[in-house]
C-alpha positions in Angstrom: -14.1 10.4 -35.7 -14.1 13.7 -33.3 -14.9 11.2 -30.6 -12.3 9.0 -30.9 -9.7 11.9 -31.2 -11.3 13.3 -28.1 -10.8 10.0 -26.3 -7.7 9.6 -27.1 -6.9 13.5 -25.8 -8.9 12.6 -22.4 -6.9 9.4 -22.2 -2.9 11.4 -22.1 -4.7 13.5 -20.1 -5.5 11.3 -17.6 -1.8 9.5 -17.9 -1.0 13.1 -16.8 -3.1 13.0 -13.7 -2.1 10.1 -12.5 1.8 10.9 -12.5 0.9 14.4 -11.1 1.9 13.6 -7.4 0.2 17.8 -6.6 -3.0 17.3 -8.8 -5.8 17.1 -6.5 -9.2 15.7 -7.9 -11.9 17.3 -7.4 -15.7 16.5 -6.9 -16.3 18.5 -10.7 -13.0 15.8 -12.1 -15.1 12.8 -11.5 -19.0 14.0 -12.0 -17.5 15.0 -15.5 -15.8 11.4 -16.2 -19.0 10.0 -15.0 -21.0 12.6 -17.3 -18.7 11.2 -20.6 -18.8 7.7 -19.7 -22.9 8.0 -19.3 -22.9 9.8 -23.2 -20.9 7.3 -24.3 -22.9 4.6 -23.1 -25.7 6.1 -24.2 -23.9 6.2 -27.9 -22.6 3.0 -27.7 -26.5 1.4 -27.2 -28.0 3.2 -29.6 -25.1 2.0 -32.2 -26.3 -1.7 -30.7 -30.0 -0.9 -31.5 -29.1 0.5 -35.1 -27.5 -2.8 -35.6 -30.0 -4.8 -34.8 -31.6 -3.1 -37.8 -29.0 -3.2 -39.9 -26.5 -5.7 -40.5 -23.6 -3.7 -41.7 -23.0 -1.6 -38.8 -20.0 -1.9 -36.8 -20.1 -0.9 -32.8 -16.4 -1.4 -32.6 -15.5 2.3 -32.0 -18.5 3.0 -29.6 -17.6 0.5 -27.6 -14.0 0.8 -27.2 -15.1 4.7 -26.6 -17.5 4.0 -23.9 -15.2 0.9 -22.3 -12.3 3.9 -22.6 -14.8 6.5 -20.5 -16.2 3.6 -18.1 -12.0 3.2 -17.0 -11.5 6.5 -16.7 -13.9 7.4 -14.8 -13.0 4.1 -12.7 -9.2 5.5 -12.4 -10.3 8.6 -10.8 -12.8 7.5 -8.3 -9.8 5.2 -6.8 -7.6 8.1 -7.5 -9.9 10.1 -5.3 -10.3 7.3 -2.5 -6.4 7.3 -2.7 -6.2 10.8 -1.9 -8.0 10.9 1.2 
């Protein structure tokens, strides 16, 4: 549940970012998107692999967390390439 409260924190945060016409992103911005979206790929697998084991286990959340990372982290790197 801390996850998807975090998500949702990173998410208005990067609304923010993007409306911010004097934020510049840095190098750190987007090797720390890619760093959360790599965890939360990582999470979401290992959800897939417990389901295979178990029936009742739902991937919903780890997945929309890890699809959530994977876009922010694909909104900053075109962010960045906008900047330059």
């Amino acid at each position: 549940m801390g996850k998807i409260l975090w998500a949702l924190a990173l998410t208005a945060a990067l609304a923010g970012c993007g409306t911010s016409p004097n934020r510049t992103l840095s190098d750190d911005d987007i090797e720390e998107a890619a760093n959360d979206m790599e965890e939360s790929k990582l999470d979401y697998e290992d959800c897939l692999q417990q389901q295979e084991e178990e029936e009742d286990v739902s991937c919903d959340e780890w997945k929309q967390i890890y699809e959530e990372d994977r876009d922010a982290y694909e909104f900053l790197v075109k962010q960045k390439k906008a900047q330059r």
